[in-house]
N, C-alpha and C positions, 0 to 999 in steps of 0.2 A: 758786491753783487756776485753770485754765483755763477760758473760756465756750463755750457752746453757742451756734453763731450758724447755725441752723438760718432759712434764709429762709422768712417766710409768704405765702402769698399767695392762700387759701383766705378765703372771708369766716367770719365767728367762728360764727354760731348759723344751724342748718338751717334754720331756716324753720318745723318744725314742733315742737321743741321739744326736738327727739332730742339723744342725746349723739353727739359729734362723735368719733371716732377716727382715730388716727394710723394711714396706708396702708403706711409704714417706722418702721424705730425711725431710733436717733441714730447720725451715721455719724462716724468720727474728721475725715472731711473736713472738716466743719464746725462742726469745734471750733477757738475759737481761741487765742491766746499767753498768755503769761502776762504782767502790764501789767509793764514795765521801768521804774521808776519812777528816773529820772536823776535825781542828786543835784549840787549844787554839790558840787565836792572839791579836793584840791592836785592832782591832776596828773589827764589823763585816762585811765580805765580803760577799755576795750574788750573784751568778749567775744564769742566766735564762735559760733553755732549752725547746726545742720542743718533747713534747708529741704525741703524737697519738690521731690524729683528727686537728692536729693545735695548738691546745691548749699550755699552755705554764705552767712549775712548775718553783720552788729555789733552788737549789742546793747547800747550807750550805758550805763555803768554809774554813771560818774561823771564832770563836766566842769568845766574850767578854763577852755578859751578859747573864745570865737564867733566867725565866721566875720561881720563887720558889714558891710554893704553901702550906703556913703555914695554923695553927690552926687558926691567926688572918685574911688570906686571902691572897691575891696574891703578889709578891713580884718580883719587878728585881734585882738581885744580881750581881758582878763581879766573871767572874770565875778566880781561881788564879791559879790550874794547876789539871789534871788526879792523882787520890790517886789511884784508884781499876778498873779494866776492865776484861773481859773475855780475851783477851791478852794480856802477861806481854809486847810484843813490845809495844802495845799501850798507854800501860800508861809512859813505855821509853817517846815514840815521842808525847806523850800528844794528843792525836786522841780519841772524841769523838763519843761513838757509845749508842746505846742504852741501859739501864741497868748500864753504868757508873759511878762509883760515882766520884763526881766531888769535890775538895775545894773549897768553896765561901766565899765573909764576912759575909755570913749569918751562915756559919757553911756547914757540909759535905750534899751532896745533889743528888739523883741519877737520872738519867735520865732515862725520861718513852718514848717517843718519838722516833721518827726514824728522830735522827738530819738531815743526807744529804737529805732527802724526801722534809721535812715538812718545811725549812728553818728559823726555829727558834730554841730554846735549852727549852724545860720544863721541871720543875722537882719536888719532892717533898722533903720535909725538911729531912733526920734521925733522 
């Protein structure tokens, strides 16, 4: 299910106790994606979506390798499975998100990137 990412910037309570009301409804513009939840897998899967304007992005469906960025220079690695996440479910189901740190043969590796966006895995070495 997609969110509603409606900006506020109205303060919450009038002041005299009144109910507040909404001056538009919800507009599809400000609904957003639906979360891509990248998974470790054997090979990388890639899907395409439509944008606004036509346009088209990746959508990270599953990944293999990362893109590791050492002292000696760029590196692609195997990922081997989710060590550390800002959710313990996702390191369970092995679900790559941003800030993750990942096991690779190159050693532990965290992800700087916004995997489901950007359709590839970058990272940098620990």
């Amino acid at each position: 299910m997609e969110q509603y990412h409606k900006p506020s910037n109205k303060k919450v309570s009038s002041g005299t106790g009144g109910r507040r009301r909404s001056f538009n409804d919800k507009r599809r513009c400000h609904v957003g994606g639906v979360f891509t939840a990248t998974k470790v897998g054997s090979a990388d899967l890639c899907r395409t979506r439509r944008t606004r304007g036509g346009s088209s992005a990746l959508k990270l469906k599953k990944a293999l390798t990362i893109n590791v960025v050492t002292k000696t220079g760029a590196k692609k690695a195997k990922i081997v499975k989710v060590l550390e996440s800002h959710n313990p479910e996702f390191v369970r189901m092995n679900i790559i998100t941003k800030g993750t740190v990942v096991e690779t043969d190159l050693g532990k590796v965290r992800v700087t990137n916004r995997v489901g966006q950007d359709g590839i895995v970058n990272g940098v070495l620990i």
